[in-house]
Residue, then its C-alpha position, 0 to 999 in steps of 0.5 A: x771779788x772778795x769781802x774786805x774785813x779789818x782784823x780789829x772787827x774779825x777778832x775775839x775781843x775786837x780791840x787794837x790790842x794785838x789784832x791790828x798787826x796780826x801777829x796771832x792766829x789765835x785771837x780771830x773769829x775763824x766763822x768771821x774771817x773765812x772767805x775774806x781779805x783781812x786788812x793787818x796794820x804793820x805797826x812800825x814800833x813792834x818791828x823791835x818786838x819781834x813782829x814782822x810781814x812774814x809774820x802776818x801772812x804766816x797768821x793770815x793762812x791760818x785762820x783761813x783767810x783768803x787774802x791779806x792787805x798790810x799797811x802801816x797805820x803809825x809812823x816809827x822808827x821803821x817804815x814799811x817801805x823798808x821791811x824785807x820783801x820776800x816771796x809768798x805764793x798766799x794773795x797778799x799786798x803792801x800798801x806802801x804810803x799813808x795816802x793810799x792807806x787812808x783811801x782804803x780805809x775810808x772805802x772799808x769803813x763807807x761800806x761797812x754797817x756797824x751796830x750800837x756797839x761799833x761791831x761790825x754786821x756787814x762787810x760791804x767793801x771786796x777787793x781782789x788781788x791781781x798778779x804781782x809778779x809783772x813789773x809795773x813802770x811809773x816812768x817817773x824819775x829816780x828818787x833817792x830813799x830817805x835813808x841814803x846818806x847825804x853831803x855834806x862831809x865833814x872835816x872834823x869832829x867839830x861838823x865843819x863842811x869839807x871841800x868835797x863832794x859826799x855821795x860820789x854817785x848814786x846807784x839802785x839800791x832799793x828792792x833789788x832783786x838778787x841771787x841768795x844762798x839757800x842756807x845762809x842764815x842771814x835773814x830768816x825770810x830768805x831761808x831755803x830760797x835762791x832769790x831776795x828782795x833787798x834793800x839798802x847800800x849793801x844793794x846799791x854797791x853791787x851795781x857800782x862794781x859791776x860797772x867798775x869792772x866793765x870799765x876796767x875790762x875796758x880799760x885795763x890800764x886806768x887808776x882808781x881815780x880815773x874809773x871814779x871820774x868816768x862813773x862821776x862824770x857820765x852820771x845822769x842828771x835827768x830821766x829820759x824825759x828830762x825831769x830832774x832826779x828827785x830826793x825823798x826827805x826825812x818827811x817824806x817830802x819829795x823834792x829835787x835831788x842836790x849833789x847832797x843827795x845823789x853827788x854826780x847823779x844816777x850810775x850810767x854804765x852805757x856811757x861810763x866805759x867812754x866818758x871821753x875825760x878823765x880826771x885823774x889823781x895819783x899818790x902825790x896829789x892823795x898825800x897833798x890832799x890829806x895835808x891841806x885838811x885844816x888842823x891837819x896832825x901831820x904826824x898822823x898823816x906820816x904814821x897814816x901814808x909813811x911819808x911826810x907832807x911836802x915842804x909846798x903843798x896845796x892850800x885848799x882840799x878842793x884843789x884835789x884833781x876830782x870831778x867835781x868842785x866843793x867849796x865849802x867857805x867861798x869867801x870872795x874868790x877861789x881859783x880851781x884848776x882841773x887837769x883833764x887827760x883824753x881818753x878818746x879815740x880821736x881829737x875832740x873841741x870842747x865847749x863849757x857851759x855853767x850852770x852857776x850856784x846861787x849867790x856865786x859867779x862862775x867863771x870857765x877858762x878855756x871855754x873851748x878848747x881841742x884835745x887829743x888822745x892820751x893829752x891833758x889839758x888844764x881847765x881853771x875854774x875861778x869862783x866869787x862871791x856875789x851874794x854871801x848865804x846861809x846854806x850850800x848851793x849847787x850848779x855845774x859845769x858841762x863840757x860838751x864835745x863835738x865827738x858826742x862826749x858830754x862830761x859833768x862837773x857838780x858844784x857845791x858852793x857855800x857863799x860865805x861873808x867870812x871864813x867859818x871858825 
């Protein structure tokens, strides 16, 4: 066990200015840091400034520390969590949330004495830092980062909601380990090294390609739409126990996840190369879509697709062939048709379940129905209104084959009095 020490008690002037975030060596008492672990506050707003967690610990191994704990004291622009994460063979830990900062402090300032002056004379609170490099397992569901866009899309520049679903999927995508270039300049925590530790979109696509290249090896002959609905449409909803998945809010609130947060759900690649359905959609059904946008500039679509939209064309965005339902303004009833073709190596009879959104009936036809290999068969959705809201809500629509196939249909569903402006 090792003494802990705050930097603002171990420095020169014993101020938080420039101590705290520990950013320069020169301002410690070297007598007084040796031997111990000094905690350093990683101040979210001097991210801007230059100061960084290899900063820290580059500082800290100067003075002769035997350790450091970083945390984050205020809340900014730039949390923690979020900082790149690289590798270091110098003791070193991050502590991630305000809740477990807060302990640590208040264990350091119970066993620390101060005299009349607020210095500190006796550094009573040890630590010790574990091996780091074993994973540890939560077992708790997947949450989506604060920070992941979410639904809904919109259709214009005037914000109004579209009748699709925004995210597709979700995907790992934060702390991801990966291969890097050695000399890539990219990110100077990473220089010289052949692995990082990233986060964000950039890391969660990844993922998804891989997958999509799976189903293409698999399926050689499948369109995009088709590899989209396989991904959509396995998409898990639940961890292994069956707790839902979860969203982490802009507040840190961490609550169920909605469509909006996570679209279909979490990328299951297992089930993803034999889905069972597919929902499929070719140029005809794209060109159809584009033209059902309200306010549409028809031209722009010509100039867009080079051709022109079709004397009879879908009334409604939501009647594009997806695996999945929006609807952004239900007012009263809406009929959705969904064309699904089998991909099985077998027949195999389906039976819908709904799952329906608040405020909305749900009504499936067939609710049973057989369909064989390469056929399509047609499933009619109709949608109405029992209690018009302020906000979307969501269910679903599950399809379960007696061949082990289990196919998911998100539902996003505004119940509306009147159509929006």
């Amino acid at each position: 066990m090792y003494p802990l020490a705050l930097a603002d008690d171990v420095s020169v002037t014993n101020s938080t200015d420039g101590s705290s975030n520990c950013q320069d060596p020169n301002i410690f008492v070297r007598s007084l840091v040796q031997g111990k672990v000094i905690i350093c506050m990683f101040v979210s707003s001097n991210y801007y400034e230059g100061d960084s967690l290899a900063g820290i610990i580059d500082t800290i191994q100067k003075i002769g520390a035997a350790g450091v704990v970083i945390t984050d004291r205020y809340s900014g622009d730039v949390d923690i969590e979020y900082q790149p994460t690289f590798p270091t063979t110098f003791p070193s830990a991050v502590v991630l949330n305000g809740v477990d900062t807060q302990a640590l402090l208040e264990y350091y300032d119970n066993n620390s004495v101060r005299d009349d002056q607020g210095s500190v004379t006796t550094f009573g609170a040890t630590i010790r830092i574990l091996e780091g490099r074993r994973a540890s397992y939560t077992r708790e569901a997947p949450v989506v980062t604060d920070y992941s866009s979410r639904g809904p899309d919109v259709d214009n520049m005037q914000m109004q909601a579209a009748d699709v679903l925004k995210p597709n999927v979700m995907a790992p995508g934060q702390h991801i380990w990966g291969a890097w270039s050695p000399t890539s300049d990219a990110m100077a925590e990473f220089h010289g090294e052949n692995y990082a530790l990233l986060s964000g979109t950039s890391m969660a696509t990844p993922h998804v390609a891989g997958v999509v290249a799976l189903i293409r090896q698999r399926h050689p002959k499948w369109s995009p739409a088709m590899v989209m609905s396989a991904i959509m449409t396995t998409a898990d909803v639940a961890d292994r126990s069956g707790r839902p998945l979860m969203a982490r809010r802009d507040e840190g609130v961490i609550e169920r996840a909605t469509p909006f947060d996570m679209g279909a759900g979490a990328i299951n690649a297992a089930r993803a190369v034999d889905p069972g359905l597919v929902f499929d959609a070719r140029y005809r059904d794209y060109l159809q879509f584009l033209c059902a946008v309200p306010g549409v500039d028809e031209a722009a679509v010509l100039r867009a697709v080079g051709a022109p939209c079709p004397s009879s064309r879908a009334r409604w965005c939501s009647d594009l062939n997806t695996p999945s339902v929006t609807v952004a303004s239900l007012v009263g009833s809406r009929r959705v048709d969904r064309r699904l073709t089998s991909v099985g190596a077998e027949n195999e009879t389906y039976m819908a379940y709904v799952q329906a959104p608040g405020g909305v009936a749900v009504r499936v036809s067939p609710d049973v129905f057989t369909v064989a290999p390469g056929a399509t068969a047609t499933l009619r959705i109709v949608l109405n209104t029992t209690a018009p809201g302020n906000a979307f809500s969501f269910g679903e629509v599950v399809l379960k084959g007696d061949k082990k196939h289990t196919v998911r249909i998100p539902l996003a569903v505004y119940p509306a009095a009147a159509l929006g402006p």
